[in-house]
Phi, psi and omega in degrees: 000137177264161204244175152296357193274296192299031177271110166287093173156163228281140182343296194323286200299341153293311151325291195281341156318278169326310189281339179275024177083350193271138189291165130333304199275351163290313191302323169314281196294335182254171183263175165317295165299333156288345146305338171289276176350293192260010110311284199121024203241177169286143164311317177297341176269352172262002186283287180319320183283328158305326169265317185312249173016325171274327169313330188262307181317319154216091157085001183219124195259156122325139182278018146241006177316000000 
């Protein structure tokens, strides 16, 4: 099962993941903006944690993971 941890992308923002409590499969099912919302953060950087995050749901790592 994949965690927030297997997310290609940086310690700080899995770290404010974990700590607001949000799943993987939260991150899938909402949008960027309440991700944005509830990080504090821009939207284009919570866009980028929805695709990596679509990446790991299924199944495709990156070639230096």
């Amino acid at each position: 099962m994949s965690t927030i941890q297997d997310i290609n992308i940086a310690i700080g923002l899995k770290e404010a993941l974990f700590n607001a409590g949000i799943t993987l499969e939260q991150i899938i099912d909402c949008s960027a903006e309440e991700i944005a919302h509830t990080l504090g953060i821009d939207q284009y950087v919570a866009i980028l944690i929805k695709r990596e995050a679509g990446k790991v749901a299924l199944g495709i790592m990156p070639v230096d993971y």
